[in-house]
Phi, psi and omega in degrees: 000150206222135195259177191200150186284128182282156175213088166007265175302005167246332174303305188285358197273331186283334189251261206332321188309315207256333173285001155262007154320306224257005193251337200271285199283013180267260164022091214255325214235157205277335152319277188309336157276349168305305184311271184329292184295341174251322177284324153326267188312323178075056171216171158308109168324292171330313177277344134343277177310306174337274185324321174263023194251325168304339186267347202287321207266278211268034159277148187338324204293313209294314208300306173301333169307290172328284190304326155279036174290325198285334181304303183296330197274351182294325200234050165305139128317133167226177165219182183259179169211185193225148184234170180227136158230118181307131182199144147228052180228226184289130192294095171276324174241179166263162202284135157260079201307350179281319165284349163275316160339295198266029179256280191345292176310319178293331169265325199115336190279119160309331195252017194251147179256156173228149166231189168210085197261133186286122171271159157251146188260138154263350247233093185228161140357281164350283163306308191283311157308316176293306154307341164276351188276314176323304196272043197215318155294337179274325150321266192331310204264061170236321174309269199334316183095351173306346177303000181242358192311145159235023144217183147087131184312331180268310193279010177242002164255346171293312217265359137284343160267350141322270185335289156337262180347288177329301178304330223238307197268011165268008189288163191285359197239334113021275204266357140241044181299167153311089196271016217254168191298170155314147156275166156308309169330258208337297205279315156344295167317307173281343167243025120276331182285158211279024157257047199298303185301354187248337215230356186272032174255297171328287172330271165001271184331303199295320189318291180320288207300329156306300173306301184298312204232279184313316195243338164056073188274160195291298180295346166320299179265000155287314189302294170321320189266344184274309159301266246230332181280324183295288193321010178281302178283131201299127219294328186287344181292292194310326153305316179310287171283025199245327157281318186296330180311303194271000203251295150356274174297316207291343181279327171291355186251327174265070159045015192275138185261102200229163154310145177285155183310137179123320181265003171223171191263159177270153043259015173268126165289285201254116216220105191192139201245157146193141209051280167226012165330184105218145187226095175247145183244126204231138198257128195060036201221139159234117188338156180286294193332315217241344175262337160268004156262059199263086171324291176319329146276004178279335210263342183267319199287302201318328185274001196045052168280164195258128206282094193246178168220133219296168195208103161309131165304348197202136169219135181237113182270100197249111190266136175242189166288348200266003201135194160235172185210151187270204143198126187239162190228105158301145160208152205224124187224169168139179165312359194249179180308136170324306168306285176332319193290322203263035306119253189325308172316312173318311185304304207294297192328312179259031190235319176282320160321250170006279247254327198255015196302352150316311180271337185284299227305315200300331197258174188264156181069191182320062214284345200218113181278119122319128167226089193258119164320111172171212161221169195347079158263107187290112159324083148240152198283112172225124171088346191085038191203115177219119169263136186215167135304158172315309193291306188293338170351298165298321194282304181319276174333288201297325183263017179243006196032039178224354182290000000 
C-alpha cells in the first residue's frame, strides 16, 4: 500500500468540476439549492448562505465602488431647500417682505429682515441608494464575522472593505442619511435620472446586493460553493465526496443505466437499473429501511434517549429479484499512515455490522467497502469486508457485486 500526499488545492479543483452538477437540475426555488448544497458540503444551511452572502462583500462591483468613492463623494447629487432666516445684517437670500413686515410689527425692530437663502441638500434618491449600499457592506461583513479577519484573501478584503465603507458613511454629507433598502420607486428614479451614469457602480453594487443577500439566486450559491465553501471544508469532506463522485462514475462505467447527475436529490446520489437490477447510492444518509433494524436505536429508544443513528458515508441499496442487500462504504482521510486509515475503516465497518446486524446477517457477500486515502491497496474479500485506496475503487465495487 502506498501513501500519498494530500494536497488541497487539487482536491477541491477536482470536486468542483463536479459538484454542481449534483445542484441544478433535481432543484427549482432558491431554498432548495441551499438545502441541496448544504446536504453536499455537510454544513448548515445558514452557513451556506453566510457564504454566498460573502460573495457580495468581495465581489468586483464592491471593490470598484470603494475605489471610486474619493471621486464620487466630490460629485454628490445635490437639490436646494429654502430656509427662512432672521438676519439684520448681510441678506443671504431674498427677502420675504411679507414676512418681514410682520416680524417688524410684532418686534419693533426696523432693520430686521427675513430671507430664504437657497441651501444645497445631500438628502437625494441617489445618495440615499448609496448610503444603504455602503451600510449594507459594513453588515455583511459584521454578520459573517470576516469583518475582523486576519488572513486568509477573502477574509482580509472583507475586513478592508467593512473599513472602507464605514469610513465613507462617516463623511458629513452622508451620515445622516437614511440606511433602510431603497423602494423600487426610489432605484427607478435613479436609473432614469440624469445623474444614472455617475451613480451606475452604485446601482451595480445594489444589484449584486439583491441577488447575493436579499434574494440569494442560484448563481449566488454556485459562486459560494465553488469560492468559499469547499475551501471551507475539511480535508475529510472534500474525500467524502470525491468517493462518492468516483463511486458514481465507476457504476456508470460498469453498465448501471442512471440518470444524468443533478436529476435526483441528495442525500440520493446515484440512482440506477441494470437488467433487473436496481441500484441506489445515498450519501451521508441512512435509508428508513435499513434504519429500522438499527441496534443502536433500539438501545437509545429503551433509555429514553433521543433516537439518533450510527451513519455510514455512503449506502448502497442493491435491490435484485432475491431482496435487498446492502453495501455500506466507509473513507477514512489523514495524517496518518494509509494502513491505519483502512485499519480504521475496518473497525467503523464492523461496529456498523453489529448496529444493522438484523438487516446485514441474512444476505451474502460484501457487506462493507473500506475506502482509505492512499494508493494501490488490492481488494480482498474477509469477513464480508473489502478494502481499498482511490484508485483500487472500481475493483472494490466488482468484489461487492455491484462493480
Amino acid at each position: 500500500m502506498k501513501q500519498l500526499t494530500w494536497n488541497r488545492e487539487v482536491a477541491v479543483e477536482r470536486i468542483r468540476t463536479q459538484v454542481w452538477r449534483y445542484l441544478t437540475a433535481a432543484c427549482r426555488q432558491q431554498d432548495e439549492y441551499v438545502l441541496a448544497a448544504a446536504d453536499l458540503l455537510q454544513m448548515r444551511a445558514h452557513d451556506v448562505r453566510r457564504l454566498a452572502q460573502v460573495q457580495f462583500s468581495v465581489s468586483p462591483a464592491v471593490g470598484r465602488l470603494l475605489d471610486e468613492m474619493p471621486r464620487l463623494v466630490r460629485q454628490l447629487a445635490t437639490t436646494t431647500i429654502d430656509d427662512h432666516e432672521v438676519t439684520s445684517g448681510r441678506l443671504r437670500g431674498p427677502v420675504q417682505w411679507g414676512e418681514t413686515h410682520a416680524l417688524r410689527r410684532a418686534t419693533g425692530i426696523r432693520r430686521t429682515y427675513v430671507t430664504a437663502p437657497a441651501q444645497r441638500a445631500y438628502d437625494t434618491p441617489e445618495n440615499r441608494l448609496l448610503a444603504f449600499v455602503l451600510h449594507a457592506i459594513v453588515e455583511q461583513g459584521h454578520r459573517t464575522g470576516w469583518h475582523a479577519a486576519r488572513s486568509g484573501e477573502s477574509g482580509l478584503r472583507v475586513a478592508a472593505r467593512v473599513g472602507q465603507a464605514g469610513r465613507w458613511l462617516q463623511q458629513a454629507e452622508l451620515a445622516d442619511l437614511p440606511r433602510e433598502p431603497p423602494t423600487a420607486k426610489a432605484v427607478a428614479l435613479v436609473r432614469r435620472g440624469r445623474n444614472r451614469r455617475k451613480y451606475e457602480l452604485v446601482l451595480a453594487a445594489y444589484d449584486l446586493h439583491r441577488r447575493y443577500v436579499q434574494q440569494l439566486d442560484r448563481q449566488a450559491v454556485r459562486e459560494a460553493v465553488e469560492r468559499h465553501a469547499l475551501l471551507a471544508s475539511s480535508d475529510a469532506v472534500l474525500l467524502e465526496l470525491r468517493c462518492a463522485f468516483d463511486v458514481a462514475s465507476a457504476l456508470r462505467r460498469a453498465g448501471w443505466d442512471a440518470a444524468p447527475a443533478g436529476l435526483i436529490r441528495t442525500p440520493l446520489l446515484f440512482s440506477g437499473t441494470r437488467r433487473r437490477e436496481q441500484l441506489d447510492v445515498h450519501y451521508q444518509s441512512v435509508p428508513r429501511l435499513l434504519r429500522e433494524h438499527s441496534h443502536y436505536r433500539d438501545v437509545q429508544r429503551l433509555h429514553g434517549l433521543r433516537a439518533g443513528v450510527l451513519r455510514p458515508d455512503l449506502v448502497l441499496e442493491h435491490r435484485t429479484g432475491d431482496g435487498v442487500r446492502w453495501v455500506l462504504i466507509e473513507v477514512k482521510s489523514g495524517r496518518g499512515a494509509p494502513s491505519g486509515l483502512a485499519r480504521s475503516t475496518a473497525r467503523d465497518l464492523m461496529m456498523y455490522r453489529h448496529a444493522f446486524e438484523r438487516a446485514l446477517a441474512p444476505q451474502a457477500g460484501v457487506y462493507g467497502i473500506g475506502y482509505a486515502w492512499g494508493a494501490e491497496l488490492t481488494p480482498r474479500v474477509s469477513d464480508g469486508l473489502v478494502l481499498c485506496t482511490p484508485d483500487t475503487l472500481p475493483a472494490a465495487l466488482v468484489a461487492a457485486g455491484v462493480g
